[in-house]
C-alpha positions in Angstrom: 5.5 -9.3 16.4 6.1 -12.9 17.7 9.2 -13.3 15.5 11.0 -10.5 15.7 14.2 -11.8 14.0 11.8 -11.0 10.6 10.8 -7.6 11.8 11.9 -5.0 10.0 12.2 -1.7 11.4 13.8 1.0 9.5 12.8 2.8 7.0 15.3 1.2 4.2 14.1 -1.5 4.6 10.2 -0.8 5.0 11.5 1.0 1.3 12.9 -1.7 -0.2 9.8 -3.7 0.6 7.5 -1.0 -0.8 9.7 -0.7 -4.0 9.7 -4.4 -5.1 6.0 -4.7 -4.3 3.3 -3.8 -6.6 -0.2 -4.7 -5.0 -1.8 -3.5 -2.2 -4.8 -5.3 -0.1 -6.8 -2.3 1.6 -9.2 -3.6 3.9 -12.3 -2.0 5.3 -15.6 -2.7 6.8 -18.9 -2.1 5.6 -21.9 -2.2 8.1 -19.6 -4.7 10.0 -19.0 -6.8 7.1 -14.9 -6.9 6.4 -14.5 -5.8 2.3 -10.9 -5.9 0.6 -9.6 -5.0 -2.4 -6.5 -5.1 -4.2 -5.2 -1.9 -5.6 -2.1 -0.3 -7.7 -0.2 2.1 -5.4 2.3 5.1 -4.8 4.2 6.0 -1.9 6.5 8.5 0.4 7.2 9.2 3.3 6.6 12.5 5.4 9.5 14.3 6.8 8.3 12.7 10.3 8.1 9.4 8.7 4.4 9.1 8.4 3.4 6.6 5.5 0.9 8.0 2.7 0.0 5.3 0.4 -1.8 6.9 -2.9 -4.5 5.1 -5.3 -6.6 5.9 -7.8 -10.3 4.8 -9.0 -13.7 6.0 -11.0 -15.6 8.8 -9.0 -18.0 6.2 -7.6 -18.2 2.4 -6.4 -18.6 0.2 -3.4 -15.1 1.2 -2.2 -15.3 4.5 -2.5 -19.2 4.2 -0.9 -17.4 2.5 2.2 -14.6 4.7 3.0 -16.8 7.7 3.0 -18.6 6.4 5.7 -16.1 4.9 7.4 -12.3 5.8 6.6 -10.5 3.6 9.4 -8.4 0.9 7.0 -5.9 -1.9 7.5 -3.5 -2.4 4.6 -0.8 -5.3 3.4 1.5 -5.2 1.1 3.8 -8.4 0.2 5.8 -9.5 -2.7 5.6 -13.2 -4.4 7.7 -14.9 -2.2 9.8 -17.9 -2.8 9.4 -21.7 -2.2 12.1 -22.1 0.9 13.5 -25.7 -0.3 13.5 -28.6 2.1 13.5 -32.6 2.5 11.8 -32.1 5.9 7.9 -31.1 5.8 8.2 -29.1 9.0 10.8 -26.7 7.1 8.8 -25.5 4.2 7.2 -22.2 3.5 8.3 -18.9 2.0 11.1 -16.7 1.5 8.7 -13.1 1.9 8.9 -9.6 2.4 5.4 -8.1 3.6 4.1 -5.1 5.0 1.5 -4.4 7.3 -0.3 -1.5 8.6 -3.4 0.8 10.1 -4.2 4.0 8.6 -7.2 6.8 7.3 -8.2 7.5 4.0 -8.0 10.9 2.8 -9.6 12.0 -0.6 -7.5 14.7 -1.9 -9.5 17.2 -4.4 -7.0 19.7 -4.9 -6.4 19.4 -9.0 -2.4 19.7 -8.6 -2.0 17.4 -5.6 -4.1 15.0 -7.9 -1.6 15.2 -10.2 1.5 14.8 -8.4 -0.2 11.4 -6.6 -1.1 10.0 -10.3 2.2 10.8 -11.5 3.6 9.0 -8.6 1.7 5.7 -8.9 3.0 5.8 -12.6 6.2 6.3 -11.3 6.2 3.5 -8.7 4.6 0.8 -11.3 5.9 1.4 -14.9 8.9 3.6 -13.9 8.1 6.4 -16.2 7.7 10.0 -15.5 4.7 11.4 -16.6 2.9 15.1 -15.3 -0.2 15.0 -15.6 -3.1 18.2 -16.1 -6.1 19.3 -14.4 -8.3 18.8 -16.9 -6.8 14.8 -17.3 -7.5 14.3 -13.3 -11.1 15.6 -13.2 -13.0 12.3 -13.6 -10.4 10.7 -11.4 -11.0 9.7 -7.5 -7.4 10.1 -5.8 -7.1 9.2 -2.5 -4.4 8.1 0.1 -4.1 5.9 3.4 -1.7 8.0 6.0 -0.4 5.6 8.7 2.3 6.0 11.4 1.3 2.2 12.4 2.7 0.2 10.2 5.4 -2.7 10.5 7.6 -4.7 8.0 8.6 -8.6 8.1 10.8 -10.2 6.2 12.4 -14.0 6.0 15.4 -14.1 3.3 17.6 -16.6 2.9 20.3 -17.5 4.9 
């Protein structure tokens, strides 16, 4: 990272990134062509501090068509930012907190872990607990992104 007094590095405050955010841009490629999509998340962290990042979608789609043939992904995850105020043209930009990382999608088919990662992307966006059933998850494509390459940057104000 070329500025590394915006790196962030530990895991509070790769967190505190991934709890203020709410969007994530998963890119992929298809047939060499790049493809990206913006998708509704959950997260935690392994106890060895591996990244999963969990989504949900319909059974089928051009995603889903891509990452079955090719489950290599690049991921970024960023708030809204703030207008950094300034008389002098050379000093503008943004205030930002982003994430960004390298991973593999893994489709998980076991009914109950399909649960838990639903009920964890509920969790992360509308901050309600809700359990889900097998029968509910059925027609449901669960999926997560596991990365151990993944950095944080972050300018704030001074």
């Amino acid at each position: 990272m070329r500025r590394s007094d915006r790196e962030v590095k530990d895991r509070k405050g790769i967190e505190e990134i991934l709890l203020k955010c709410r969007t994530c841009h998963v890119a992929m490629v298809d047939d060499g062509s790049p493809y990206i999509v913006p998708l509704s998340y959950g997260y935690k962290f392994t106890e060895t501090g591996v990244l999963e990042l969990y989504f949900h979608s319909a059974l089928d789609g051009k995603k889903l068509d891509i990452l079955r043939k090719n489950n290599k992904v690049c991921f970024e995850i960023s708030d809204d930012g703030e207008p950094v105020s300034s008389e002098s043209p050379c000093n503008r930009g943004y205030y930002y907190s982003s994430i960004i990382g390298f991973g593999e999608v893994v489709f998980i088919t076991d009914p109950e872990e399909k649960c838990k990662s639903l009920s964890m992307i509920v969790m992360h966006h509308a901050k309600i607990s809700i359990e889900y059933n097998e029968s509910q998850v059925e027609n449901v494509c669960v999926y997560k992104i596991v990365s151990s390459d993944f950095s944080g940057k972050k300018k704030t104000k001074v």
